[in-house]
C-alpha positions, 0 to 999 in steps of 0.5 A, spaced: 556 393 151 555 393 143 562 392 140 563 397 135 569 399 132 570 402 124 577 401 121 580 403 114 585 397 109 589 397 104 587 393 098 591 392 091 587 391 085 592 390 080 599 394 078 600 400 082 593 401 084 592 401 091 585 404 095 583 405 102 577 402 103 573 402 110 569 397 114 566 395 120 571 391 123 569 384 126 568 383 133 573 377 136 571 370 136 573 364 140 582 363 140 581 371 136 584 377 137 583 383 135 589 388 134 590 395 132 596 396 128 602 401 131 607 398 124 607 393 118 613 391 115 613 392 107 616 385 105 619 385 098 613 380 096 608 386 097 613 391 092 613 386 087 605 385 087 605 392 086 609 393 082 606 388 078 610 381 078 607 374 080 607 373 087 603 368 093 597 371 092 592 373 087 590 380 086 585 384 088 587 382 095 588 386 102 595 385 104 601 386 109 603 380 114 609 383 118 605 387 124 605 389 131 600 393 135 596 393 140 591 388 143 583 391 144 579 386 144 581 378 144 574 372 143 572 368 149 577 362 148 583 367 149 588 367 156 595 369 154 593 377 152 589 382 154 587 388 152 592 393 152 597 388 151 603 390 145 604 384 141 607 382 134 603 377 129 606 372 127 601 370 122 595 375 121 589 369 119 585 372 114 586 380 114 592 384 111 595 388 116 596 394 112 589 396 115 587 399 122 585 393 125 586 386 124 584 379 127 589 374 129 590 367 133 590 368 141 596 363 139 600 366 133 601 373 138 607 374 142 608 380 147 613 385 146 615 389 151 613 396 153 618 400 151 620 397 145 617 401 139 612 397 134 616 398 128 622 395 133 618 389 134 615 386 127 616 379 129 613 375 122 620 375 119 623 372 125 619 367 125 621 366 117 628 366 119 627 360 124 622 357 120 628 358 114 633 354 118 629 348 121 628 346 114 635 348 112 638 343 118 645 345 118 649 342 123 654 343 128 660 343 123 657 345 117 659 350 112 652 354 110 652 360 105 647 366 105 645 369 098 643 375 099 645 380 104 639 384 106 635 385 112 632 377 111 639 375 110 642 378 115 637 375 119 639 369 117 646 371 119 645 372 126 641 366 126 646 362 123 652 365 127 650 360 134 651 354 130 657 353 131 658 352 123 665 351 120 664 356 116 658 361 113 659 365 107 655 371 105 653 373 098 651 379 095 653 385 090 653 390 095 659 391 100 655 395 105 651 389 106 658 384 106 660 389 111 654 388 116 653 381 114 661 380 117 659 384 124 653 379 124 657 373 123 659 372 117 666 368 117 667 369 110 664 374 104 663 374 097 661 380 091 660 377 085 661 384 082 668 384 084 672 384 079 677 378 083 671 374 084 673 368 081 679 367 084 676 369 091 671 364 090 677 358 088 681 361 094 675 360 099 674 353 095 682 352 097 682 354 105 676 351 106 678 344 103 684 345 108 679 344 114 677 338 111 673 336 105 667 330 104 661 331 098 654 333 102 649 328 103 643 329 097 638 328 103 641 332 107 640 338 102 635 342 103 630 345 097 628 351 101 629 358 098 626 365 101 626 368 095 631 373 094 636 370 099 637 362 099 640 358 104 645 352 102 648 348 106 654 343 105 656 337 110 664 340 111 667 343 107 667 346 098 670 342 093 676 346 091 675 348 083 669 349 079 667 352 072 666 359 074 664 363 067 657 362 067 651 365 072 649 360 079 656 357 077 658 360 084 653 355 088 656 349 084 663 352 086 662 352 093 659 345 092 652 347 095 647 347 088 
């Protein structure tokens, strides 16, 4: 039987300047599968290359990593999907997802259920999340704030919320957001528009020092930051006062800069 299926992608040329272009679409090889599309998420990296702001990658480049679909042909190699299966990717290798068609690992896919609709099921963001926090490593004990309370960090919230932390603060500049982020797990929310900002930041400081206090450990902290959110952590506690009249002030006062 010859393998025959015709596809459209996207690709970005530059600022603002999206085309659909189309192509006859590979047959899978080896560990490959190839997956028609059913969602892809849009990941605010995408918007900035749109919008023209420097991202990972270079333009033109087709783009859009965050799908799910549905198995149709996978390579000889392959023994944990089969045609028909709903899948997420977790990594796309080599093709943009904004498309039709893309081809991904036999081993970089994970079966969604049948009733779960494809854009309930985009698992790439998961696995940024559980990447985000094994590099973080926070401890039982730890406090750990969340900058940042969108839809990675909320994520990062209800990761965290199993950890057993002493506490996890969630930072943004949308109450909405800090009213979800705290539903999620969030002991203790921050708005850094709020007029009252600088003495919640110092109350906070307080009550925590109270539970107990010792400086981080430089090599426990972690340089990792998913833009826009970040992740810092704290070995027990913030220190309680610190200077709070200039911007990023708020991380050296919670003692996690």
């Amino acid at each position: 039987m010859v393998f025959s299926v015709r596809g459209r992608y996207a690709v970005l040329f530059s600022k603002g300047d999206v085309r659909l272009l189309e192509e006859e679409v590979p047959e899978p090889k080896g560990n490959e599968v190839l997956v028609r599309v059913g969602a892809c998420g849009v990941c605010t990296g995408d918007l900035y290359a749109y919008l023209g702001y420097r991202v990972w990658f270079s333009t033109p480049a087709r783009f859009g990593h965050e799908p799910a679909g549905e198995v149709i042909a996978v390579g000889p190699n392959v023994s944990g999907v089969k045609p028909g299966d709903r899948v997420a990717a977790l990594v796309a290798s080599g093709y943009g997802c904004y498309a039709d068609y893309f081809i991904a690992k036999g081993d970089a896919v994970a079966k969604l259920p049948d009733d779960l609709p494809f854009e309930y099921g985009i698992g790439e963001p998961l696995g940024a999340v559980v990447n985000g926090v094994r590099q973080a490593a926070p401890r039982a004990g730890d406090s750990v704030a969340v900058v940042g309370a969108g839809f990675m960090g909320t994520l990062l919230i209800q990761a965290l919320s199993r950890m057993n932390l002493s506490s996890l603060v969630a930072v943004d500049v949308r109450d909405d957001r800090l009213r979800l982020a705290k539903e999620y797990g969030a002991t203790a929310t921050l708005n850094p528009s709020n007029p009252n900002f600088d003495s919640e930041v110092k109350e906070l400081a307080v009550s925590l020092e109270a539970v107990g206090v010792s400086p981080p450990s430089p090599s426990r902290r972690s340089p990792w930051a998913p833009s826009p959110q970040r992740l810092h952590t704290h070995r027990r506690g913030f220190p309680a006062s610190a200077d709070l009249g200039n911007p990023g002030a708020l991380i050296k006062a919670l003692g996690l800069g």
